[in-house]
C-alpha positions as MATLAB code, in Angstrom:
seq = 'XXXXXXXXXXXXXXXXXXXXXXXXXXXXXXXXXXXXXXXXXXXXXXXXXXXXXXXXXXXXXXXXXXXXXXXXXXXXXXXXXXXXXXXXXXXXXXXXXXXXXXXXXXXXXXXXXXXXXXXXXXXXXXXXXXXXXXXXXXXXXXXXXXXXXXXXXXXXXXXXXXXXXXXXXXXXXXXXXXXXXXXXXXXXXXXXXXXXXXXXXXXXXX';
ca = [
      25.023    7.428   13.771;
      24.700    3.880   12.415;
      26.789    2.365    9.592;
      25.224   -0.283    7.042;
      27.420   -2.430    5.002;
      26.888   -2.059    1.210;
      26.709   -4.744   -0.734;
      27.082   -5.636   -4.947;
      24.635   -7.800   -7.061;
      26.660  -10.865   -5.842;
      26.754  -10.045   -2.163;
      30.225   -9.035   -1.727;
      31.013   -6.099    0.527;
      31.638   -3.055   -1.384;
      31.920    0.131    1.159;
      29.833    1.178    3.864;
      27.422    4.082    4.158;
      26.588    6.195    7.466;
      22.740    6.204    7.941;
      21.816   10.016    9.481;
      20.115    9.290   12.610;
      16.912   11.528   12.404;
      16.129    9.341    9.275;
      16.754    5.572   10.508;
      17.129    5.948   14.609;
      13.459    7.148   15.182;
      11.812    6.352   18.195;
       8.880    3.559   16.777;
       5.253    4.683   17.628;
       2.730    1.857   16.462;
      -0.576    4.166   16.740;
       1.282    6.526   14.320;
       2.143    3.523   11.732;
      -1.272    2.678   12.059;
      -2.875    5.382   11.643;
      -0.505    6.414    8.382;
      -1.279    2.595    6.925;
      -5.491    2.967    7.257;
      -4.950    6.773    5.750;
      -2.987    4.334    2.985;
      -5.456    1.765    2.443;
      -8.700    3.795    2.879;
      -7.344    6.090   -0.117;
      -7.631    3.409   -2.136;
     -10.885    2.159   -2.120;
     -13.405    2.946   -5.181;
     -16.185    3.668   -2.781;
     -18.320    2.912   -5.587;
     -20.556    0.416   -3.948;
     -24.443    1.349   -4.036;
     -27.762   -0.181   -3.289;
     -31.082    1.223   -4.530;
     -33.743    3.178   -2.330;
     -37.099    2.602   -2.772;
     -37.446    6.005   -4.940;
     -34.840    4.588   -7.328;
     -36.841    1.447   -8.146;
     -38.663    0.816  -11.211;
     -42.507    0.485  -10.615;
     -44.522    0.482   -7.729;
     -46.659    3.756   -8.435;
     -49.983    2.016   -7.716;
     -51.566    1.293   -4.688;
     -51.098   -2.670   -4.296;
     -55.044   -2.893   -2.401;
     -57.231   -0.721   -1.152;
     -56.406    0.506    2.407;
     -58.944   -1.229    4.519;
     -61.125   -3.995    4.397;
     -59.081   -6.543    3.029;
     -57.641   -8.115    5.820;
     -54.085   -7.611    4.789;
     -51.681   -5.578    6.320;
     -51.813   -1.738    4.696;
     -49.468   -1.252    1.506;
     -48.775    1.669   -0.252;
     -46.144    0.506   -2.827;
     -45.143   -2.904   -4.055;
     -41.288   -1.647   -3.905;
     -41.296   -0.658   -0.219;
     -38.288   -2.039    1.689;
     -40.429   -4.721    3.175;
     -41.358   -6.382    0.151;
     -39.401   -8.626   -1.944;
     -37.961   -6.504   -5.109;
     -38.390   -3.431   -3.274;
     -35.636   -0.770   -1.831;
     -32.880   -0.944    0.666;
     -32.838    0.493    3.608;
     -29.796    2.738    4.282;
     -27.909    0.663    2.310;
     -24.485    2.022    1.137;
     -23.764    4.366   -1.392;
     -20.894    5.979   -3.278;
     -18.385    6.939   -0.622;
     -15.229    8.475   -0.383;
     -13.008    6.747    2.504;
      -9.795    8.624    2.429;
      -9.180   11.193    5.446;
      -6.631   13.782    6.086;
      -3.111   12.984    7.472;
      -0.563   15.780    7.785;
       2.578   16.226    5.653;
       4.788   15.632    9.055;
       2.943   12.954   10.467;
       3.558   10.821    7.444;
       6.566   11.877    7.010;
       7.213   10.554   10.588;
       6.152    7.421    9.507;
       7.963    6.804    7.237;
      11.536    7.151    9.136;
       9.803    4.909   11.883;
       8.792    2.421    9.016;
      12.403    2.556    7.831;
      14.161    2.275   11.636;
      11.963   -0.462   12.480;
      13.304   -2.564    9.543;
      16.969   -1.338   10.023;
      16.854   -2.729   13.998;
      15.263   -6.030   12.297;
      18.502   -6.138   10.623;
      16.590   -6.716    7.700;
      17.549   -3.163    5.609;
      20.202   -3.849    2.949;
      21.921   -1.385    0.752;
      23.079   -2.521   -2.587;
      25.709   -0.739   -4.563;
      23.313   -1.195   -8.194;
      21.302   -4.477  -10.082;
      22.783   -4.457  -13.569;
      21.020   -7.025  -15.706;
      22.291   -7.662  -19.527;
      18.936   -7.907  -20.792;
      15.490   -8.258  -19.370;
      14.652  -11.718  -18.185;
      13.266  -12.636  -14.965;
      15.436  -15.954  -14.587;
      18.602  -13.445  -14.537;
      16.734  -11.129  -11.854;
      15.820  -14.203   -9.879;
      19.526  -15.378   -9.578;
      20.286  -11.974   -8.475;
      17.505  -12.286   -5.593;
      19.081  -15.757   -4.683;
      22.085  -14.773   -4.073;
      21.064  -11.281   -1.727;
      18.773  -14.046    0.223;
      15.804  -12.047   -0.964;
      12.097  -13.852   -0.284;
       9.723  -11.283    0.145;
      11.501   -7.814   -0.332;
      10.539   -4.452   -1.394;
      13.461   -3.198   -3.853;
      13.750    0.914   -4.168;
      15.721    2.220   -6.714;
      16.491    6.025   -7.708;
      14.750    6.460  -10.681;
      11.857    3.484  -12.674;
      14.318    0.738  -14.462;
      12.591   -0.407  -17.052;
      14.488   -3.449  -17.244;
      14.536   -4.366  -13.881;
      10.708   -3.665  -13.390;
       9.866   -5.809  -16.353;
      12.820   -8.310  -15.011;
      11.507   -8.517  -11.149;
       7.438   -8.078  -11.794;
       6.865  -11.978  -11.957;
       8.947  -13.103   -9.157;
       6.230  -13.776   -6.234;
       7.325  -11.754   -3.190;
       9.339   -8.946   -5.110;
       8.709   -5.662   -5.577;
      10.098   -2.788   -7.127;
       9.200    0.756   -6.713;
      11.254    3.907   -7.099;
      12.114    6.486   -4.205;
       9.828    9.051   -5.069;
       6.809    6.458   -4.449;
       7.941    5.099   -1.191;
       5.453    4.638    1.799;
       4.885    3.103    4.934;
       2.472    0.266    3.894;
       4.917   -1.125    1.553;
       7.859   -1.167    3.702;
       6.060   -2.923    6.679;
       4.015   -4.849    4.315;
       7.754   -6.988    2.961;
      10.160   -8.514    5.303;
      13.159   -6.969    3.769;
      14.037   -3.668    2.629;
      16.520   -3.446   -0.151;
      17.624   -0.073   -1.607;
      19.690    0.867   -4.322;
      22.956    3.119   -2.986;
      21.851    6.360   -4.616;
      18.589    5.441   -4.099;
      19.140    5.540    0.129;
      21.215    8.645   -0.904;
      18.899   10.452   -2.026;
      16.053    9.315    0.362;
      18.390   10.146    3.267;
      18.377   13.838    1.801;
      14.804   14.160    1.734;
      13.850   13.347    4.834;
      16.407   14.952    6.779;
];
């Protein structure tokens, strides 16, 4: 069972905190990862895009020349694929992208995402942020001092104040536990998470 350090605000060591092993000392499968992040990223597409076949296109209902005898290559409508301002050919149309991943294979991910950033040494748990007010500068001094440059924060519950404090700082995010994922954690360097925040994530995934 591994034990992390947990720090305050100012980087001072406060206590320590054992990590259960079936969360954080998973053996690392990239095809899993991979296939969990795609899932991730194909889910969010719109799938909206469309082109227009020649039955959607305005005009074209008459016969642009007779069929024979002109010399010209035979035409039946002036909106025909091969003629400029006419159809697409299997062009694309509204999609959905997302496909199925099971409850336990993301799951799985997740611990892996989460072991592969404690062996990086770059998971850090943080007794709490408190900020007297909501102002970025304050949240960015806070950042300075943990060494943070391009970290995803988790905290227990949504602080407004340290959303609205940590949203314009290049590099930072904030999310809360209940909306953690794989593409987020492998997408920062550094994992930071709130002490009842890796509570309570611990208990979940167990």
């Amino acid at each position: 069972m591994a034990t992390i350090t947990i720090y305050d605000q100012t980087k001072k060591e406060v206590g320590s905190m054992d990590l259960a092993p079936e969360v954080f000392e998973v053996p690392v499968k990239p095809e899993i990862l991979n296939l969990v992040v795609r899932a991730q990223l194909a889910a969010k597409r719109s799938g909206t895009h469309a082109t227009k076949t020649r039955a959607m296109k305005r005009g074209g209902g008459a016969k642009p020349w007779r069929q024979k005898g002109t010399g010209r290559a035979r035409a039946g409508s002036s909106r025909s694929p091969l003629w400029r301002g006419g159809g697409v050919t299997f062009g694309p149309q509204p999609r959905d992208y997302s496909f199925k991943v099971n409850k336990k294979v993301r799951r799985l991910a997740l611990k892996m995402a989460l072991t592969s950033r404690l062996s990086e040494e770059q998971l850090m748990i943080v007794k709490n942020i408190d900020l007297p007010e909501i102002k970025t500068k304050l949240f960015a001094q806070v950042a300075e001092t943990l060494g943070l440059y391009k970290a995803l924060i988790i905290v227990k519950d949504a602080d407004n104040k340290l959303l609205l404090s940590a949203r314009n700082i290049p590099g930072i995010k904030m999310i809360s536990a209940d909306q953690i994922n794989v593409y987020d954690i492998l997408r920062h360097h550094q994992v930071v998470m709130l002490e009842n925040a890796a509570q309570d994530l611990q208990e979940r995934l167990k």
